[in-house]
Each structure stands twice: as structure tokens, then as C-alpha cells.
C-alpha positions in Angstrom: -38.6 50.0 60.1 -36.8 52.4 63.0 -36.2 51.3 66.4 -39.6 52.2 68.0 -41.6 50.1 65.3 -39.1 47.1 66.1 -39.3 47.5 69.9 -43.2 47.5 69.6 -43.0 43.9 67.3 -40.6 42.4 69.8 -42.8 43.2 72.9 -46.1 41.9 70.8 -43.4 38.8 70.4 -42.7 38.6 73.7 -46.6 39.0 74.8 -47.8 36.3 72.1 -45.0 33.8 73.8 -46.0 34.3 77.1 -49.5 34.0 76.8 -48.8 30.4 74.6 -46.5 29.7 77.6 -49.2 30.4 80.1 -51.8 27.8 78.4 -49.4 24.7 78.3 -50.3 22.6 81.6 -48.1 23.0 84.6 -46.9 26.5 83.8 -47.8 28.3 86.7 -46.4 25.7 88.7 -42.9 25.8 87.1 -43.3 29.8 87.0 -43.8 29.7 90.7 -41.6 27.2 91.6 -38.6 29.5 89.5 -39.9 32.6 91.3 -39.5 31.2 95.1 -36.3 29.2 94.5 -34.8 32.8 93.0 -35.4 34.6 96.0 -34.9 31.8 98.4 -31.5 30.7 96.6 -30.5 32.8 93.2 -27.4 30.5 93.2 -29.2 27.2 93.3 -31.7 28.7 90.1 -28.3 30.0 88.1 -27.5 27.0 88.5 -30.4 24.4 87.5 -30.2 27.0 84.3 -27.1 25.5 83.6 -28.0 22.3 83.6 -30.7 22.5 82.1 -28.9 24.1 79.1 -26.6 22.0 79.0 -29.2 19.0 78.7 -30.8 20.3 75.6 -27.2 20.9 74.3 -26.7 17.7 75.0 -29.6 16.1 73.2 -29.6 18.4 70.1 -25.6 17.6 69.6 -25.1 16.1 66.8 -23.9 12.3 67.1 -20.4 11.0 66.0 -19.0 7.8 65.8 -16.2 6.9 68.7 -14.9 3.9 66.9 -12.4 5.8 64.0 -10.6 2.9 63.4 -6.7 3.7 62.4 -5.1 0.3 61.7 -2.9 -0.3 59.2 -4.0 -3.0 57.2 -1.8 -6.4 56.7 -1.2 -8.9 54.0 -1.3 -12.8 55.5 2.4 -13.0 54.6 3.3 -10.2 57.0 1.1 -11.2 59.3 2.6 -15.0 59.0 6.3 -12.9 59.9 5.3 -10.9 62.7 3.9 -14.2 64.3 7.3 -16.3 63.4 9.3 -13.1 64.8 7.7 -12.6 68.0 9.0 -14.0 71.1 7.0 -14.6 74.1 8.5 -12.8 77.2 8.6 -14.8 80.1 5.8 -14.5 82.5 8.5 -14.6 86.0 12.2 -14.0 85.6 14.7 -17.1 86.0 15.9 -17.1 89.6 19.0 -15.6 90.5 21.4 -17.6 92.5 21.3 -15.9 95.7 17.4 -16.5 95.0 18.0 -20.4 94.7 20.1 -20.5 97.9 17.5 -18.8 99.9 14.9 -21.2 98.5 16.8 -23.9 99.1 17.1 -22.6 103.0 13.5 -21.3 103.4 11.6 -24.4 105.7 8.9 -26.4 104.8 6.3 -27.9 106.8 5.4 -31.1 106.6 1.6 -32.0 107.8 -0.6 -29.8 109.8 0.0 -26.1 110.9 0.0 -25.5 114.8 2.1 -23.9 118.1 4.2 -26.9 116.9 5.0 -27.8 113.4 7.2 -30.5 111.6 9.7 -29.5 109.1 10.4 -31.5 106.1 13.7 -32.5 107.2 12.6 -33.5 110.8 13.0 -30.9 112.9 9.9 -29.9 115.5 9.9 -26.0 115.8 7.5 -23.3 117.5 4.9 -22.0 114.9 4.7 -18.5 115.3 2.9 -17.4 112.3 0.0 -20.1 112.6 -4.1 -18.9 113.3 -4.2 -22.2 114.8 -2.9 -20.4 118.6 -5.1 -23.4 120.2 -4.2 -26.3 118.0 -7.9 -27.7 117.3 -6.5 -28.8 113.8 -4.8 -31.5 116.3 -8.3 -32.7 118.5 -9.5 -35.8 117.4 -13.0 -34.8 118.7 -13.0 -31.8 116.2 -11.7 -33.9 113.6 -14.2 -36.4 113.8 -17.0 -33.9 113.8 -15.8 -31.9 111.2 -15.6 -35.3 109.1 -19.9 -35.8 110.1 -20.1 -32.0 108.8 -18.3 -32.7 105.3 -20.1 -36.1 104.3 -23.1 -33.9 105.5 -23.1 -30.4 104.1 -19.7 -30.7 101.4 -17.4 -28.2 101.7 -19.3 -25.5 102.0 -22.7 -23.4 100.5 -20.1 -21.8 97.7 -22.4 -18.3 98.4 -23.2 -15.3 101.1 -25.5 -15.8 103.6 -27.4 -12.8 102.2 -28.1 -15.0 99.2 -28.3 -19.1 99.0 -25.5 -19.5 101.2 -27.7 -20.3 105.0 -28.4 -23.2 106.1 -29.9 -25.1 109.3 -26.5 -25.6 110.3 -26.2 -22.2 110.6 -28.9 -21.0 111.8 -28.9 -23.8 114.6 -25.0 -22.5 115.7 -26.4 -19.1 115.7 -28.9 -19.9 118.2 -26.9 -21.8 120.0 -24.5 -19.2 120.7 -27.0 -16.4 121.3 -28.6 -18.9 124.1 -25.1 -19.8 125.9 -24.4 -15.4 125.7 -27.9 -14.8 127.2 -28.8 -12.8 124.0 -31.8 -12.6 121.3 -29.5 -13.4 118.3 -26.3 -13.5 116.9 -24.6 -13.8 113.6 -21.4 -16.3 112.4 -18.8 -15.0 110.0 -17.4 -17.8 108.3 -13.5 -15.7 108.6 -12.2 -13.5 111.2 -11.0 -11.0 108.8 -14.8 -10.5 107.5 -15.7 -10.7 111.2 -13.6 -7.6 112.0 -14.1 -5.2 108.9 -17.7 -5.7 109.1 -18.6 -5.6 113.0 -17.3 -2.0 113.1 -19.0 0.0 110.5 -22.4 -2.1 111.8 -21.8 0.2 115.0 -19.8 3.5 114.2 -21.1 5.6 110.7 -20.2 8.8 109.1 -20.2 11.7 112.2 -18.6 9.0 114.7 -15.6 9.1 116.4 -13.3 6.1 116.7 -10.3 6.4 119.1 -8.1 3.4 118.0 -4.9 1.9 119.0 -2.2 2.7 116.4 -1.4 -1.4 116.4 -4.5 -2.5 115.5 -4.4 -5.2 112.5 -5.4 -4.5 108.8 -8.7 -6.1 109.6 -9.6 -3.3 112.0 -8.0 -0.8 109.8 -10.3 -1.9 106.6 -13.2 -1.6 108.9 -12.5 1.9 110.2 -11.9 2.8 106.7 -15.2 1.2 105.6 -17.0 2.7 108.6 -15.9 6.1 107.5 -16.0 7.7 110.7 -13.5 10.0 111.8 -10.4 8.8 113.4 -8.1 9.6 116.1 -5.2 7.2 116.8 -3.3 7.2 120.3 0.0 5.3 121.1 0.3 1.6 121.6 -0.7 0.4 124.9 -0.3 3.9 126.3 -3.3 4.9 128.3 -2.0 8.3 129.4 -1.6 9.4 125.6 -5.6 7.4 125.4 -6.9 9.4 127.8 -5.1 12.6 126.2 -6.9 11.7 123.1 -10.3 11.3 124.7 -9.7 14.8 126.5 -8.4 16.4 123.2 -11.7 14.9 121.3 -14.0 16.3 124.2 -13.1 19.5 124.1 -13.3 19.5 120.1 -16.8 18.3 120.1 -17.6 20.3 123.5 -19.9 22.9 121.3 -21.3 20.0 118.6 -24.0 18.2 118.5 -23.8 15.0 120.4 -21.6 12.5 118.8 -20.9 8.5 119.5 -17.6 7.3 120.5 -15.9 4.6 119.9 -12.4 2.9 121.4 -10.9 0.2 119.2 -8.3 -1.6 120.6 -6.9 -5.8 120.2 -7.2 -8.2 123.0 -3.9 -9.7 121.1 -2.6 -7.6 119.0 -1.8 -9.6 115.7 1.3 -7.7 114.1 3.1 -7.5 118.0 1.9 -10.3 119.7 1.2 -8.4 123.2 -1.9 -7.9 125.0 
């Protein structure tokens, strides 16, 4: 057979294939989809060829195991003298004795956390590192209330709000609030930090700009993070170096579509303590 009698086999091939092609439902579909996507995108096609290769690679592999196991095998009795051998580390190392001293200096509070706490040995001292800035741990009405609450509800729904976790409680401080604000509705946190780190992404998203204050807590920070906006930080407290920011971010998005802006900023700042 010479080279002309092969050609002429390989293009009756070739015809034979296409016209089985051409019978098997969809086929002009997927032969016009190919044709338009090659001269809208060839890159896109060259690569949906690839994958698709790769898939039928994929599932015509052959299969191996992935568990070759390659341990030695033991007798009991070395097994019994490995076990009488082996000497549990400790899971903290023994205190040094500069460690001991400092313990031994390090103050302990005795009752409740407040502005004003009670040490162990007596002493009344300013609590500086307290949440409890306006002492309700102290009120006697709160306590009492919070008492009603407990024998009430327990100690808490244990759950999300999302899921079992809301009840009439809830829902009635909710509307409570949104009436004394003058607003539709409103939604509790049960902690500040959740508070924080979820309030902001609600508002700014991907394609926002949030100008915040370099002294912002790790609350705010986890929700700018979350909110995955882009940032821009300006110095603490200093509104010349704000408003050089806000010019700076103005002129970048001068020829951009329109974009949201955001200022995040403390009304006391946690890790300084200023306003």
C-alpha cells in the first residue's frame, strides 16, 4: 500500500467518524458551541481541551492503593519493653525560680471585677483591665434581674441565633431597642467582639474602601479582614493625615467606577484608652 492508497483510507476514516459523530444527539450543539468559543476566545477552548483530557486521563488511570503499609512488625515481648522504657515527657516544664517569685508577686482578685477591685491580701486598687468600665456587676437592681433571667431561661440557649439559639427574650429586647432608637429593627450580639467583626463586613464588601484608624482594636481589625475590602490606614487621632488619606483615595478612584467609603474609627480606643 503507498502513500496515496493510505491517505485515501484515512480520509474515508476520517469521513465514516464524522458522519457517526454527526448522528449522536447534541452534536451540532457541541460542534457549534466549539466553533464560536474558538473564535470568540481560542485560549478559553485550548484550555477546556485540557481539561477535558485530563478528565478522561483521570478516569481511565489505573487505581492504586495509598495505604502501603511499612511497619515493622513486633513480638509482645518487645512491645512489653518499649512500653516499660518509655518515659512520658511532661506536658509544661517545672517552673523556674525567677518564675515562682513572679508568681508569688502577680495579684489576685478576690470577688468581683470592676473600676475597683479587691486583692487577696486586702488592698482596694483601680481596675484597669476590667470590661466592666460602668460597674453593673455591682447594681443590685441588675443583680436581681439577672437572678429572674437565670431561674427563667438557664444560662443560656447553648446555640446561634441562626439555629435554636432565639428566644422571646430576645426577640422582645430587640424590639425594645429598635422602638427607644426610632428604628424598624435591630439585632443583639450576645459579645462585643462578635458585635464588632460582624457589623463591618454587613456594610463594606469586596470593591470598598475602609479608611481606619491605625489604633483600632483586634475586633475591628478581624472585621476589616473578614470584610475584605481594601484598606487604607491613617495615623492615630490625626485628622490632617485623615483627610490626606481621604484626598489620596479620591484622586485614586477619581477615574473608577463609583466606590463606597468607609471611616472606622473607636469612640474609646481599647489598646490606648483615649478618645
Amino acid at each position: 500500500m503507498d502513500f496515496h492508497d493510505m491517505s485515501g483510507v484515512l480520509v474515508r476514516l476520517a469521513d465514516d467518524l464524522s458522519d457517526q459523530f454527526h448522528k449522536l444527539p447534541g452534536s451540532a450543539i457541541l460542534l457549534r458551541y466549539i466553533k464560536s468559543s474558538y473564535q470568540n476566545d481560542p485560549v478559553r477552548s485550548a484550555v477546556e481541551l485540557f481539561l477535558f483530557l485530563f478528565a478522561v486521563r483521570y478516569l481511565f488511570a489505573p487505581t492504586y492503593s495509598t495505604q502501603k503499609r511499612r511497619n515493622v512488625a513486633l513480638t509482645e515481648e518487645e512491645i512489653d519493653d518499649l512500653v516499660d522504657e518509655w518515659t512520658p515527657e511532661p506536658l509544661v516544664a517545672e517552673q523556674t525560680a525567677f518564675e515562682e517569685a513572679e508568681n508569688e508577686k502577680r495579684p489576685v482578685i478576690a470577688g468581683p471585677t470592676g473600676p475597683k477591685s479587691k486583692l487577696a491580701n486586702g488592698r482596694i486598687v483601680t481596675n484597669l483591665a476590667s470590661y466592666n468600665f460602668y460597674n453593673f456587676i455591682a447594681n443590685e437592681t441588675i443583680k436581681e434581674k439577672a437572678i429572674q433571667v437565670l431561674r427563667t431561661y438557664g444560662v443560656g440557649p447553648c446555640s446561634p441565633p441562626g439555629f435554636y439559639g432565639t428566644q422571646d427574650v430576645h426577640m422582645k429586647t430587640e424590639a425594645d431597642i429598635a422602638s427607644h432608637l426610632g428604628v424598624r429593627a435591630c439585632i443583639i450580639y450576645s459579645q462585643a467582639f462578635s458585635t464588632i467583626s460582624s457589623v463591618i463586613p454587613a456594610f463594606s464588601k469586596r470593591g470598598d474602601i475602609i479608611v481606619a484608624d491605625k489604633a483600632v482594636n483586634f475586633a475591628i481589625r478581624k472585621g476589616i479582614q473578614i470584610s475584605r475590602s481594601t484598606v487604607r490606614w491613617y495615623e492615630h487621632n490625626d485628622m490632617q493625615d485623615l483627610e490626606r488619606v481621604l484626598r489620596k483615595v479620591t484622586e485614586e478612584q477619581a477615574k473608577k467606577p463609583l466606590t463606597r467609603k468607609f471611616i472606622v474609627t473607636e469612640g474609646l480606643f481599647e489598646t490606648i484608652g483615649d478618645a
